[in-house]
C-alpha positions as CSV (number, residue, x, y, z in Angstrom):
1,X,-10.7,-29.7,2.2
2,X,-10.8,-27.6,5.5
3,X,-7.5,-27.9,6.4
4,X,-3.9,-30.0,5.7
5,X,-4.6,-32.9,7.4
6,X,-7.3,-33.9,5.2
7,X,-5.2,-34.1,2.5
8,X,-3.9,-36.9,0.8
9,X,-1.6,-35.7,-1.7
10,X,-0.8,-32.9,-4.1
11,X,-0.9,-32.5,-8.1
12,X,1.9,-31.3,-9.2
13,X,2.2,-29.1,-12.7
14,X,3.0,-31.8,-15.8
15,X,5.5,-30.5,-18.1
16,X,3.2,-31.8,-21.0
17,X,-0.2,-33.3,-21.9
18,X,0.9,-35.5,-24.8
19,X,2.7,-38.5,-24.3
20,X,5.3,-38.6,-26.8
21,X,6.3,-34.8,-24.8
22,X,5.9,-36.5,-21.3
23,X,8.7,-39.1,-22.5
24,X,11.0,-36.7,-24.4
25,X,11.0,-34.8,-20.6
26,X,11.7,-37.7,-19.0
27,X,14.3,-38.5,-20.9
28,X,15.7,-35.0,-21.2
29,X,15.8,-34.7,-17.2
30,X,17.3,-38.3,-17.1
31,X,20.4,-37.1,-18.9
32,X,20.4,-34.0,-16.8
33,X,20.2,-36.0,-13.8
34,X,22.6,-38.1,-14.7
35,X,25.5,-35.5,-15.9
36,X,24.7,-34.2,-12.6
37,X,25.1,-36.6,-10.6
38,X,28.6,-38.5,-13.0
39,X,29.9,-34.0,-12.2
40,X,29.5,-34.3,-8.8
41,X,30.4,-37.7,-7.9
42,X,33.7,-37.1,-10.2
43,X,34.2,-34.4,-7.5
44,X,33.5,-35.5,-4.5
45,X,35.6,-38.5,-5.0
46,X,38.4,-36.6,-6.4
47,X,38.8,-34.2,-3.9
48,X,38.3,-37.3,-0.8
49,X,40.9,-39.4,-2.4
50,X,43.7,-37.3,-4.0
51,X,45.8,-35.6,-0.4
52,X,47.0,-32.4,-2.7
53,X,43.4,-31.6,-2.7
54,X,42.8,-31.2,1.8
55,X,42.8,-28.2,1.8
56,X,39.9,-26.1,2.8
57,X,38.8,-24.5,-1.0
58,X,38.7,-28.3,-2.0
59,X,36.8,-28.9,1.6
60,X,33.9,-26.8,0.6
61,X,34.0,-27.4,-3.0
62,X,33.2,-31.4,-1.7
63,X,30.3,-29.9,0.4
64,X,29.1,-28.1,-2.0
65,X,28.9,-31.0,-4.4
66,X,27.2,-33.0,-1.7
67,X,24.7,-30.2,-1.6
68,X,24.0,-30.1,-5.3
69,X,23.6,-34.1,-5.2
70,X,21.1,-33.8,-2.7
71,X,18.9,-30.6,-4.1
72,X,18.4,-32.2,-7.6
73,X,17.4,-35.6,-6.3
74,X,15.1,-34.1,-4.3
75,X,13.2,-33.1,-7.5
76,X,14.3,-34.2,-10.5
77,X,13.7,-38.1,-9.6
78,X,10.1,-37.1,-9.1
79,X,9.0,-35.2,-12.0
80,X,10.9,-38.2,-13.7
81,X,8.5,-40.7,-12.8
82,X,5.4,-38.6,-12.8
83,X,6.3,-38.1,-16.4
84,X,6.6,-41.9,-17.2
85,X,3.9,-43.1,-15.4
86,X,1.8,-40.5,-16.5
87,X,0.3,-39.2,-13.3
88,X,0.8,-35.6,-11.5
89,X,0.6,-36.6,-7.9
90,X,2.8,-36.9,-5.3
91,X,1.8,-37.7,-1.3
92,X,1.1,-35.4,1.5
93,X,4.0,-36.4,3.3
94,X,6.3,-36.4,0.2
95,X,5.4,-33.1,-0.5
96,X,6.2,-32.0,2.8
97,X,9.9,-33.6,2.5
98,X,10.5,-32.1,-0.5
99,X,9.9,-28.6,0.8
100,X,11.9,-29.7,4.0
101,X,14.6,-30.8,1.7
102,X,14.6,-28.6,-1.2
103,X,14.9,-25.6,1.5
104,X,17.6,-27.4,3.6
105,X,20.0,-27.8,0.8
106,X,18.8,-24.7,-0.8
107,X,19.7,-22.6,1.9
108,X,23.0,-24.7,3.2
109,X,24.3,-23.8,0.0
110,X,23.8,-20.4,0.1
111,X,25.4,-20.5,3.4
112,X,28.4,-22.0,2.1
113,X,28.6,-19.9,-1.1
114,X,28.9,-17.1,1.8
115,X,31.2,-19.2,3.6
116,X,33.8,-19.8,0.7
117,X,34.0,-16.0,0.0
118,X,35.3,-15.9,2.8
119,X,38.0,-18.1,1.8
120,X,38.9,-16.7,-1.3
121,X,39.1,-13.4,0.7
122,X,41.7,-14.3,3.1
123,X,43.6,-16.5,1.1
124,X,44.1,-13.2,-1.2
125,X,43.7,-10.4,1.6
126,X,44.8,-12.0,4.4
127,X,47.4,-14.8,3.3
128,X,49.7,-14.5,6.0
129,X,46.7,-15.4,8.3
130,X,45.6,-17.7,6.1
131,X,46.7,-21.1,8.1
132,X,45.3,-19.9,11.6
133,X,41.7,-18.4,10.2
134,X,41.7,-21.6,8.2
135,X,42.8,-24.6,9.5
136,X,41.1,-27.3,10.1
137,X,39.0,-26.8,12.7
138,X,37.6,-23.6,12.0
139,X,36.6,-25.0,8.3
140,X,35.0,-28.0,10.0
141,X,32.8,-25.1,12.5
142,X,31.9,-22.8,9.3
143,X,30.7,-25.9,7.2
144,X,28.6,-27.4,10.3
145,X,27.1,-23.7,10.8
146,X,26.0,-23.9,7.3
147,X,24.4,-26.8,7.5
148,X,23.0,-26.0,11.1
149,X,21.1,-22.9,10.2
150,X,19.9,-24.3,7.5
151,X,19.1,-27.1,8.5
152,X,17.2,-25.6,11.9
153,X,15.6,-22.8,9.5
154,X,14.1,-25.5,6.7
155,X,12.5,-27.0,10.0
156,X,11.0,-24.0,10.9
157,X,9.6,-23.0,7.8
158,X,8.3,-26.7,6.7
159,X,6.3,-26.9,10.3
160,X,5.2,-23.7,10.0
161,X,3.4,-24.0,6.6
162,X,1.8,-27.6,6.6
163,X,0.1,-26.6,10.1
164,X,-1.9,-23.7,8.2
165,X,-5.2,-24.6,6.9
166,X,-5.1,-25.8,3.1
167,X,-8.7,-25.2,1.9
168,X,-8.0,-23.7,-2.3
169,X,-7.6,-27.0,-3.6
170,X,-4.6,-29.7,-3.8
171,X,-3.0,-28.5,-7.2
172,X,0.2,-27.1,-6.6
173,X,1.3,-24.6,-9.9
174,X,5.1,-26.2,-9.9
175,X,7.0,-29.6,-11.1
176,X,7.5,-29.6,-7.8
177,X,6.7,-28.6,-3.7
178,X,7.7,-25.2,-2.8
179,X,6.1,-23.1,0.3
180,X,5.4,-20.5,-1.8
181,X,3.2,-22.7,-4.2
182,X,1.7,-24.3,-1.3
183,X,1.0,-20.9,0.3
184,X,-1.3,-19.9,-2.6
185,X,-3.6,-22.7,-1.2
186,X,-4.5,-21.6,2.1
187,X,-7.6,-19.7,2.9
188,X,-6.0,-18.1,5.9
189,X,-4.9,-15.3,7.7
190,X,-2.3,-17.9,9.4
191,X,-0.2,-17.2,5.7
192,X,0.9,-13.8,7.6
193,X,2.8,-15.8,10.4
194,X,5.2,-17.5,7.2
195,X,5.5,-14.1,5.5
196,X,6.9,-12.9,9.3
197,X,9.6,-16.3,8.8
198,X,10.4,-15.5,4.9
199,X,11.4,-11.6,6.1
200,X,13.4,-13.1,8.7
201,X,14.7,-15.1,6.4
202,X,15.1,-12.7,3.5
203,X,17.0,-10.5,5.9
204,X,19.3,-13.2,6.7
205,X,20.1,-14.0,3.1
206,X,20.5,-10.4,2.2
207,X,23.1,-10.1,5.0
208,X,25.5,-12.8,3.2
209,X,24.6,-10.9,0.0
210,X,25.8,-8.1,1.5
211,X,28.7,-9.8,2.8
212,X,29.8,-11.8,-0.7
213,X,29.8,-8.3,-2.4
214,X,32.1,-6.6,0.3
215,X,34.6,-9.7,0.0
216,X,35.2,-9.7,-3.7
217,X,35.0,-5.7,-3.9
218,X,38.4,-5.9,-1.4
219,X,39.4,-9.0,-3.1
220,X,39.3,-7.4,-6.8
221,X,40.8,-4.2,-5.0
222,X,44.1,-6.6,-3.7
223,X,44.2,-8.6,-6.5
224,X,44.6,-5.0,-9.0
225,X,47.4,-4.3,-6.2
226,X,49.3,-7.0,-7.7
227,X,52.1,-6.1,-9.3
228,X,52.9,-9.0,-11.7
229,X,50.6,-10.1,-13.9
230,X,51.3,-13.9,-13.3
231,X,50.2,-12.9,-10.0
232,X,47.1,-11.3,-10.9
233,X,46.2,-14.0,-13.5
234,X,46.4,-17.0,-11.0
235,X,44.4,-14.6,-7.9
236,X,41.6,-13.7,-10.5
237,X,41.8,-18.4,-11.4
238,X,41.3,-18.6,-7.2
239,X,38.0,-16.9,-7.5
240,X,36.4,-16.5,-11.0
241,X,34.9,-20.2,-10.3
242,X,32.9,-19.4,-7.6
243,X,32.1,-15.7,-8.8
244,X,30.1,-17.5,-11.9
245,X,28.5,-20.3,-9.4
246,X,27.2,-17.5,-7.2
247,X,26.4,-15.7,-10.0
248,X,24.5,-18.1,-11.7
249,X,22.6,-19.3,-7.9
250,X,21.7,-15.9,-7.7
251,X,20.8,-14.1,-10.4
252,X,18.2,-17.2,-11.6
253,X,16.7,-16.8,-8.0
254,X,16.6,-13.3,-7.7
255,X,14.6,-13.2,-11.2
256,X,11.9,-15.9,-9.8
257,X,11.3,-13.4,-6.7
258,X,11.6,-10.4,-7.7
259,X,10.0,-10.6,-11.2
260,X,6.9,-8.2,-12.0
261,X,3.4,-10.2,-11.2
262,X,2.2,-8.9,-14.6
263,X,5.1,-11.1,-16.4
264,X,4.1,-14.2,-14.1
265,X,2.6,-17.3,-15.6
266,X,2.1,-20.8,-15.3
267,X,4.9,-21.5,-18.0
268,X,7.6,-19.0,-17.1
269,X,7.4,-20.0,-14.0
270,X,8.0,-23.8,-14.4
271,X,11.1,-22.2,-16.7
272,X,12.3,-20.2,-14.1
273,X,11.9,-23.5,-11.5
274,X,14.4,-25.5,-13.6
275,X,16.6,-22.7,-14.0
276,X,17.6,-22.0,-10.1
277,X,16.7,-26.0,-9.2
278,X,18.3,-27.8,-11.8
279,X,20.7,-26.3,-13.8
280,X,23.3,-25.4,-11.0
281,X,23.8,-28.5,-9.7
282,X,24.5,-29.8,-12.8
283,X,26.8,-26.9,-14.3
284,X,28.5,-26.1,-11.0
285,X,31.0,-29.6,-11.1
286,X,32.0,-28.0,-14.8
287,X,32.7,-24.6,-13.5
288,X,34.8,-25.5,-11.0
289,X,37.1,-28.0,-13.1
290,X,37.2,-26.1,-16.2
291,X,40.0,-23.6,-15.0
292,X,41.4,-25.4,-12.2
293,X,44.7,-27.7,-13.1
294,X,44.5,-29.2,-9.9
295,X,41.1,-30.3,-10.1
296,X,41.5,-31.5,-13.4
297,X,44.7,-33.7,-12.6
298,X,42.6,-35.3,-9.8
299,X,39.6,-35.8,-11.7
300,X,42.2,-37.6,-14.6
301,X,43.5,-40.0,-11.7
302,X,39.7,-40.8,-10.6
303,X,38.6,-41.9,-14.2
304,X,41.7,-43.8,-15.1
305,X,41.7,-45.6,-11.8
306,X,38.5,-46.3,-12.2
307,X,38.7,-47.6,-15.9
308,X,42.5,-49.6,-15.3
309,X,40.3,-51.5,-12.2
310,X,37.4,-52.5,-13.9
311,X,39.9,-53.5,-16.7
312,X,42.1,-55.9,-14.2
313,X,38.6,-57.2,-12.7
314,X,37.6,-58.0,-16.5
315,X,40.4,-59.6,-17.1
316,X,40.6,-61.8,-14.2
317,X,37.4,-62.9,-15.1
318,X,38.4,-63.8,-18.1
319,X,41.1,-66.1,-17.1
C-alpha cells in the first residue's frame, strides 16, 4: 500500500472476539446511544419551544446539545454495526468523514465551552453590561465563530492527513478514525507537516484553557464578594453545570494526550476513547438539568405534551 489512495478501507479495533461479547457491546452502546440522544433531544426541544428559556445560557446550552448529537453519532452508530455484523471495517472515505466530523464537533464544542464562560462571567461580573455584551446578535456571532474555526480547522487537518502516504498497513488501533491513529500508519516524513497543524492547534486550545481558568478565578472571586448567601448559592447554581461539563471534556482528554507512553496500550486506550467520545454527550443533558429549575419545568412541559398528544391522537383513533 504505497500511499492513501490505494486504499479501500480501514479495520477498525473490535471491542471483542467472541460473539456473545460483540452483542452485549452492541447492545450496551445502543442504550448509550439512545439515553444520549432521548437527553439531548429533551433539550434541544425544550429550550426551542418554551420562550422563558431565549436567553443566551439556554442559546448555547441548545448548541451545545446539537454538538453532542452530532459527535456521538459520528461513532457510536458505527462500532454498533461492526459489532452486529461481525466485521471491523469501515471505507476509505468513511473513515475520512469520521475524522472530518469527529474533529469539527470536537473542537466546536470546545469553542463554545470557552464561549459560555464567557457568559457565566459577565452575567456575574459584569451584570449591568450584561444585555449589551449579550444580546442577540453578539450570541448569534460567538456561536457561528465556534462553529467557523472549527469547522475551517477540521478541514484543514482532515486534508492534510489523508494526502500523506499510508504505507504501515490499513488497521487503525481505535473503535474508531482519529488522525492520530491514522498517523501511526504513514511511512513518511510528510507526518511532520500535521505535527506543525496539531501545535497550532494545541496552542489555540490552550489559549481558551487559559481563558476558562481566568473567567471562573474572577467569577469565584465576585461570587465570595456576595454578601447574602441566597446570593451566593444561586451564582455558584449559574455555573457549577458547566464547571463539571468542562471538567469532565477535559480532564478525560487531557489524560488520553498527555498520558506516559509506558502506560499506553491497545486496551486503555479504547477505554480512554469512550471516555472523552462517548460519555459526555450522554452525561452532559443530565448535568445541565439536574440543578436547574428552569430547565427542569421546561423539560416537564416537553414530556407531558408529548405524552397528552399522542394520548388525544390514540384516542381519536379509537373512536
Amino acid at each position: 500500500m504505497s500511499n492513501g489512495s490505494s486504499l479501500n478501507e480501514f479495520l477498525l479495533l473490535a471491542f471483542a472476539d467472541s460473539r456473545e461479547l460483540q452483542l452485549l457491546h452492541f447492545l450496551l452502546f445502543l442504550a448509550i446511544y439512545l439515553a444520549a440522544l432521548l437527553g439531548n433531544s429533551l433539550i434541544i426541544t425544550a429550550v426551542a419551544c418554551d420562550h422563558h428559556l431565549h436567553t443566551p445560557m439556554y442559546f448555547f446550552l441548545l448548541n451545545l446539545s446539537v454538538l453532542d448529537l452530532g459527535s456521538i453519532s459520528t461513532t457510536v452508530p458505527k462500532s454498533m454495526a461492526n459489532s452486529l455484523w461481525d466485521t471491523r471495517a469501515i471505507s476509505y472515505l468513511g473513515c475520512a468523514a469520521q475524522v472530518f466530523f469527529f474533529f469539527f464537533l470536537f473542537a466546536s464544542e470546545f469553542y463554545l465551552l470557552t464561549v459560555m464562560a464567557y457568559d457565566r462571567f459577565v452575567a456575574i461580573c459584569r451584570p449591568l453590561h450584561y444585555g449589551t455584551l449579550m444580546g442577540n446578535r453578539a450570541c448569534v456571532r460567538m456561536a457561528a465563530a465556534a462553529w467557523a474555526s472549527a469547522f475551517l480547522n477540521a478541514l484543514l487537518h482532515t486534508a492534510n492527513t489523508f494526502s500523506i502516504p499510508l504505507c504501515l498497513g490499513n488497521v487503525v488501533d481505535q473503535f474508531f478514525c482519529e488522525i492520530p491513529q491514522i498517523l501511526k500508519l504513514s511511512c513518511s516524513d510528510s507526518y511532520l507537516r500535521e505535527a506543525g497543524f496539531v501545535v497550532v492547534t494545541s496552542c489555540l486550545s490552550l489559549g481558551c484553557f487559559i481563558f476558562i481558568v481566568l473567567s471562573y478565578a474572577q467569577i469565584f472571586t465576585a461570587v465570595l464578594r456576595i454578601p447574602s448567601k441566597q446570593g451566593r448559592h444561586k451564582a455558584f447554581s449559574m455555573c457549577l453545570p458547566h464547571l463539571a461539563v468542562v471538567s469532565l471534556f477535559l480532564s478525560t482528554l487531557m489524560y488520553a494526550v498527555l498520558k506516559p507512553p509506558s502506560v499506553s496500550s491497545p486496551a486503555l486506550d479504547l477505554a480512554l476513547a469512550v471516555l472523552y467520545s462517548v460519555v459526555p454527550p450522554t452525561l452532559n443533558p443530565l448535568i445541565y438539568s439536574m440543578r436547574n429549575k428552569e430547565l427542569k419545568d421546561a423539560l416537564r412541559k416537553v414530556i407531558s405534551w408529548t405524552f397528552f398528544s399522542r394520548g388525544n391522537i390514540a384516542i381519536a383513533l379509537h373512536k
